[in-house]
RODO-2510 file (C-alpha; in nm, 4 decimals, decimal comma):
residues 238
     n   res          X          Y          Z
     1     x    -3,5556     0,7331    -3,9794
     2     x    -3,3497     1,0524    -4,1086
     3     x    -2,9914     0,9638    -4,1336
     4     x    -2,9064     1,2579    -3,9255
     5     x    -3,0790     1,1647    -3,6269
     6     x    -3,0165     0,7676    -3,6745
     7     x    -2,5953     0,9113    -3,6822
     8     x    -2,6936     1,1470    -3,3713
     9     x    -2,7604     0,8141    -3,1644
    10     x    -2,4963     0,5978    -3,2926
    11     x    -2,2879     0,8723    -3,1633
    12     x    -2,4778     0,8594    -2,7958
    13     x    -2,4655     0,4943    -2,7648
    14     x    -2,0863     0,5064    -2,8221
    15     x    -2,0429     0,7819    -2,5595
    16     x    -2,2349     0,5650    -2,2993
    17     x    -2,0358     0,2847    -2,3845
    18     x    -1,7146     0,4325    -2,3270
    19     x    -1,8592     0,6153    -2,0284
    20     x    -1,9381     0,3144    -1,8637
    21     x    -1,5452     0,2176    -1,9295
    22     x    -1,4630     0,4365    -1,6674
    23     x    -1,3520     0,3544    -1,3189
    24     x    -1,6107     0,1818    -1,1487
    25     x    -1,7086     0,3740    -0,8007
    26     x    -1,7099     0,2361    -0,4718
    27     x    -1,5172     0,3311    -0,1129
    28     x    -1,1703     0,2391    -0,1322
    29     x    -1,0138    -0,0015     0,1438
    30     x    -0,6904    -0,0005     0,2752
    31     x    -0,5930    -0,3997     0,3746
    32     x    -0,2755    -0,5335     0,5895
    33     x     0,0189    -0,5400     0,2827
    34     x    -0,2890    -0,5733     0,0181
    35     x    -0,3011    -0,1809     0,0472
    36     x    -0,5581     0,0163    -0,1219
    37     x    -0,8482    -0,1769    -0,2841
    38     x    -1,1890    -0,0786    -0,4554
    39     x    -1,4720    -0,3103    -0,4885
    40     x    -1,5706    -0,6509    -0,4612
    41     x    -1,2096    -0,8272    -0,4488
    42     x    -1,2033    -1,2593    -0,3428
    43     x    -0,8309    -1,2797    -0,3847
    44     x    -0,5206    -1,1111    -0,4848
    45     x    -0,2375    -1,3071    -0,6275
    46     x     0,1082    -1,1002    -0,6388
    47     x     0,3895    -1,1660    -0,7834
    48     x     0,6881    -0,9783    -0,8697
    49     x     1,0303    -0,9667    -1,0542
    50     x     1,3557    -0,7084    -1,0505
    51     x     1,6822    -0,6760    -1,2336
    52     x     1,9271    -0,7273    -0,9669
    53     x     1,8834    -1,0312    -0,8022
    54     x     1,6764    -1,3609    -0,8310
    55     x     1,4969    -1,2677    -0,5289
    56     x     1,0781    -1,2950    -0,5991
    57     x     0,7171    -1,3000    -0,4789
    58     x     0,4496    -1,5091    -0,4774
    59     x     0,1850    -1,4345    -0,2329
    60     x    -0,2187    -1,5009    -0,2428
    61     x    -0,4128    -1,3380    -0,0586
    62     x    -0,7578    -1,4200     0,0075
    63     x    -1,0100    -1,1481     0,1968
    64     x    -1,3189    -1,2776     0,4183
    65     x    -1,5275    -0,9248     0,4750
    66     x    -1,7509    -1,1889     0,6954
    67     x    -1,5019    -1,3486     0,8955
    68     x    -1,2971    -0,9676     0,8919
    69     x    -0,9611    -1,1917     0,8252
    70     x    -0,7355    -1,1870     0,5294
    71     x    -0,5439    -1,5284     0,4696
    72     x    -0,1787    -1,4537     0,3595
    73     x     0,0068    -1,7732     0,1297
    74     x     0,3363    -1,7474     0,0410
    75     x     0,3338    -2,0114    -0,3010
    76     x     0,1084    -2,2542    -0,1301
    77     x     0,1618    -2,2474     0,2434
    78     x    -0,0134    -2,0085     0,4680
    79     x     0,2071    -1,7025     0,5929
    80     x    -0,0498    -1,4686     0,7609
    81     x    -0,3898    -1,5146     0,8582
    82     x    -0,4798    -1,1208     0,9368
    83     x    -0,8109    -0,9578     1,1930
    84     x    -0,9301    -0,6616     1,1014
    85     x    -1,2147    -0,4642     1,2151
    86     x    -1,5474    -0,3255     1,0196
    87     x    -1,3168    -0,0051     0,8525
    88     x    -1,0373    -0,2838     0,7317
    89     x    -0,8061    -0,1520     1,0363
    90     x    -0,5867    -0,4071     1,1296
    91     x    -0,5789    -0,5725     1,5120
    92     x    -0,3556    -0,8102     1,5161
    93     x    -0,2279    -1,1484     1,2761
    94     x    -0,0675    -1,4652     1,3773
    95     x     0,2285    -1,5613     1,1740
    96     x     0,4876    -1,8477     1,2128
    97     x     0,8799    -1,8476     1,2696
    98     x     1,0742    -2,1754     1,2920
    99     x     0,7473    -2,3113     1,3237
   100     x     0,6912    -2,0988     1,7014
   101     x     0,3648    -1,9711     1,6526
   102     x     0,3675    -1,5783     1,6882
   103     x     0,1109    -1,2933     1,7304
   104     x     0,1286    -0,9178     1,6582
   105     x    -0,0738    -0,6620     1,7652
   106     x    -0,1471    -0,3116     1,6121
   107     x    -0,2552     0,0493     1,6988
   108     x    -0,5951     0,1207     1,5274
   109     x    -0,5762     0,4603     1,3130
   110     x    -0,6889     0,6100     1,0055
   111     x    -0,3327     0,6045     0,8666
   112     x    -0,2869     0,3937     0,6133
   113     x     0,0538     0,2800     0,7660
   114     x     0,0600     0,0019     1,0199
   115     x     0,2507     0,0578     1,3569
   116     x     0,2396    -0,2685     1,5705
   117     x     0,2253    -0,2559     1,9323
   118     x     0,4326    -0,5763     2,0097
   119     x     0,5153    -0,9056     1,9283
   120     x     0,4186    -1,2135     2,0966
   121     x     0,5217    -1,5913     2,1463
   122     x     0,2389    -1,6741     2,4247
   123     x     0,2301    -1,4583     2,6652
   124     x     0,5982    -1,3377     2,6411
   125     x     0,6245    -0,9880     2,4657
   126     x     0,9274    -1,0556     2,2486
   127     x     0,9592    -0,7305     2,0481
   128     x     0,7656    -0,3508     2,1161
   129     x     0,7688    -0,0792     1,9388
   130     x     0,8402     0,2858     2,0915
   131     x     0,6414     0,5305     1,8851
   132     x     0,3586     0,8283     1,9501
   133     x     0,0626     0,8680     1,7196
   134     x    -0,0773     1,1887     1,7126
   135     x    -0,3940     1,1576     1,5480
   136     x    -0,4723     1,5811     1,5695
   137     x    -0,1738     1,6787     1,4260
   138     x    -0,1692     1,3171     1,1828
   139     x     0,1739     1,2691     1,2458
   140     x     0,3849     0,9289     1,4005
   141     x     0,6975     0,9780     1,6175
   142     x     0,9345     0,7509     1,6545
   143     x     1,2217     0,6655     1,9309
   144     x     1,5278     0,4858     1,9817
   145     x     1,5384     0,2157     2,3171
   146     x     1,6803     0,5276     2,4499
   147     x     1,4289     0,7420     2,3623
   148     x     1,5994     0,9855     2,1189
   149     x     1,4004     1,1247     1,8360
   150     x     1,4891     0,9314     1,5458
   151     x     1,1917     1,0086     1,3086
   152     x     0,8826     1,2075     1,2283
   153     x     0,6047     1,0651     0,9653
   154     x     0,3301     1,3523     0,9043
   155     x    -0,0060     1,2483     0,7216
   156     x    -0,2815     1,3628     0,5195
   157     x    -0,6842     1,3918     0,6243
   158     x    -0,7336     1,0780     0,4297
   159     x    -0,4373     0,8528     0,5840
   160     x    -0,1811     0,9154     0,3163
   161     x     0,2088     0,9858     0,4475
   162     x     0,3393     1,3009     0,2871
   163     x     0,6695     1,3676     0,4649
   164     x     0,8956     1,1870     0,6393
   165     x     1,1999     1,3471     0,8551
   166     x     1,4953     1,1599     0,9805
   167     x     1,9191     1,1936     1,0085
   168     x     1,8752     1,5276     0,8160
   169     x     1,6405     1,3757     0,5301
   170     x     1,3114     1,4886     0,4486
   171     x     1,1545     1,2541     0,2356
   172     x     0,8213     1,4484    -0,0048
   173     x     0,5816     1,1762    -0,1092
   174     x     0,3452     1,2711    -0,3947
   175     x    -0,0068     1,0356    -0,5250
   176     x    -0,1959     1,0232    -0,8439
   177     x    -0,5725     1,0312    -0,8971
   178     x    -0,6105     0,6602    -0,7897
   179     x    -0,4448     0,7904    -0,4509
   180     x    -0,1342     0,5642    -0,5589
   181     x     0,1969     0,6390    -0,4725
   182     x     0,4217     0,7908    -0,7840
   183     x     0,6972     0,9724    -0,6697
   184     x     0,9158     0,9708    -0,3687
   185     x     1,1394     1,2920    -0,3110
   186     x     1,4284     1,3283    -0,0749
   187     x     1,5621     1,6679     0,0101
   188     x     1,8618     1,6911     0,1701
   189     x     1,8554     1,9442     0,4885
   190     x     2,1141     2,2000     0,4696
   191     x     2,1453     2,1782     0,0846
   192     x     1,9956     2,1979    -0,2498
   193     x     2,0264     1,8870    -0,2964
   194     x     1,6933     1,6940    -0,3824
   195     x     1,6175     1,4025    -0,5979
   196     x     1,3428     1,1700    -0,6847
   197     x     1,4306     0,8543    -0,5333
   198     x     1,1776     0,6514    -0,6218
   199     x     0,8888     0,6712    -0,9313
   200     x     0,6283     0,4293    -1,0094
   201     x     0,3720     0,3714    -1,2745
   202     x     0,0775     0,2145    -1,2697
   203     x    -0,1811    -0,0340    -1,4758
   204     x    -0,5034    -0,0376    -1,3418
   205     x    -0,8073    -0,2543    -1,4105
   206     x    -1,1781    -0,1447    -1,4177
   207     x    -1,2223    -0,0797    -1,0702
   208     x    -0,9782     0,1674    -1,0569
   209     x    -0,7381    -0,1736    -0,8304
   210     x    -0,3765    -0,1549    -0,9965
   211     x    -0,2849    -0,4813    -1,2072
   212     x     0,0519    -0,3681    -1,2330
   213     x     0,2915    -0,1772    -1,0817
   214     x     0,6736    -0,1016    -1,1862
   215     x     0,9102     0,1076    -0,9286
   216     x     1,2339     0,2722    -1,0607
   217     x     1,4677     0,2814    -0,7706
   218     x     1,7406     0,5877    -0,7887
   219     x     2,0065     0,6364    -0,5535
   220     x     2,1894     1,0013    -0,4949
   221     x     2,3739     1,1840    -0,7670
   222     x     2,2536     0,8943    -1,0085
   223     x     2,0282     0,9593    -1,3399
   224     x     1,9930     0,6380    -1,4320
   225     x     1,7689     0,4158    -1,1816
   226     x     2,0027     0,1741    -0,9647
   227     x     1,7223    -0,1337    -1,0264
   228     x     1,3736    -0,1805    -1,1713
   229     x     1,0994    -0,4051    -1,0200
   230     x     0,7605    -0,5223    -1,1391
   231     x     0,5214    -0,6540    -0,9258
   232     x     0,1625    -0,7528    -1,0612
   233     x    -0,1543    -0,8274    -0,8920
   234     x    -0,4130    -1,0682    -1,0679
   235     x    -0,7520    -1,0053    -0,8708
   236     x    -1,0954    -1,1897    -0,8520
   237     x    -1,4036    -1,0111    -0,7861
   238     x    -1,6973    -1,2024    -0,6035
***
C-alpha cells in the first residue's frame, strides 16, 4: 500500500476516534434535586465539601424510569422517595420529619424549577404556597400571606430561569452549552451597581452529565469569593 494513502487513513481513523469522544446525544431530563441529566443514568451519588464550615453531603439517588420514582438516601437511610410523570415532572414525594410521615405536592410545568402546592401530614394541609405560574408569558409570581408582590421569576422556552426581581434586585442568570448554570448576576435597581455573585465551573463526563461542579460564592463590593464549594456526582449508567 503507498505510504501516502496508508498515512491518509491513520489520520481518518484518529479523527473518528476522537469524534466519537464527543458528547454522547440523547434528550436531556430534568429530575427532582438530580437536575439536568442525559442518558441512561441508575444512580447518582453526590457529595460535596466547602471552606467555611464542616457542613456536607452525601446523598444517593437512585432513578426507576419504570416505576417513574426516584429514591432519595441521605448516607444510608432513605430521605425522599419522589413520583414523577412520563416528561420527569414531578407530582408529589413523601418525606419524613421527626419520624411524622409527610407528603408534598407540586404544580406540573415545563420550568425546570419546582413550586409545591402544599404540604401534608394526612389529610391536614400544614404549609401552601401562594404563587401564579404563567406559563404564556413563562414567568412565576410570588406573594406574601398578605398578598403583596414579593417576587417575579421569568423563564426561557426551554424551562431555564433567566431573571429574577425582588426588594429592588434583579438577579441575570447566564448557561453554558451543556445548558448548566455559570454565572449569576445581580444588578442593583437604581444604580450601577452589578456584580457576579455567583460562578461555577463544570467537569463533565461522556454524556455530556457533570461529574463535578465547583461554585465561587461572592458577596457585594467583594473581589475575592466569600466561600468555595465542590460538590461531585459519581453516576452509573444501566
Amino acid at each position: 500500500m503507498n505510504k501516502n494513502i496508508f498515512a491518509l487513513l491513520i489520520i481518518l481513523v484518529t479523527l473518528s476516534c476522537t469524534k466519537n469522544k464527543e458528547f454522547i446525544k440523547s434528550e436531556a431530563k430534568y429530575y427532582y434535586v438530580v437536575g439536568k441529566i442525559n442518558g441512561p443514568v441508575k444512580s447518582i451519588h453526590l457529595t460535596s465539601s466547602n471552606d467555611y464550615n464542616d457542613d456536607k453531603m452525601d446523598y444517593t439517588y437512585l432513578i426507576d424510569t419504570v416505576k417513574n420514582q426516584l429514591l432519595s438516601y441521605f448516607k444510608d437511610r432513605l430521605d425522599n422517595r419522589v413520583y414523577f410523570d412520563s416528561k420527569c415532572r414531578v407530582d408529589s414525594n413523601i418525606w419524613y420529619k421527626d419520624n411524622v410521615r409527610m407528603k408534598t405536592l407540586y404544580h406540573k410545568s415545563n420550568f425546570h424549577n419546582l413550586y409545591h402546592i402544599c404540604t401534608m401530614n394526612g389529610d391536614s394541609i400544614i404549609h401552601d404556597s401562594n404563587y401564579e405560574l404563567d406559563t404564556l408569558k413563562n414567568t412565576c409570581t410570588y406573594y406574601s400571606d398578605k398578598g403583596t408582590l414579593t417576587r417575579i421569576d421569568s423563564f426561557d422556552t426551554s424551562g431555564k430561569m433567566i431573571l429574577s426581581i425582588f426588594d429592588k434586585i434583579s438577579v441575570h442568570y447566564d448557561y453554558n452549552e451543556q445548558g448548566d448554570l455559570i454565572y449569576e448576576t445581580k444588578d442593583f435597581n437604581g444604580s450601577n451597581e452589578k456584580f457576579k455573585s455567583q460562578i461555577i465551573e463544570y467537569e463533565y463526563d461522556h454524556y455530556g452529565n457533570w461529574t463535578e461542579k465547583v461554585i465561587e460564592r461572592y458577596y457585594r463590593g467583594q473581589k475575592n469569593p466569600e466561600y468555595t464549594m465542590t460538590i461531585k456526582r459519581e453516576i452509573k449508567y444501566y
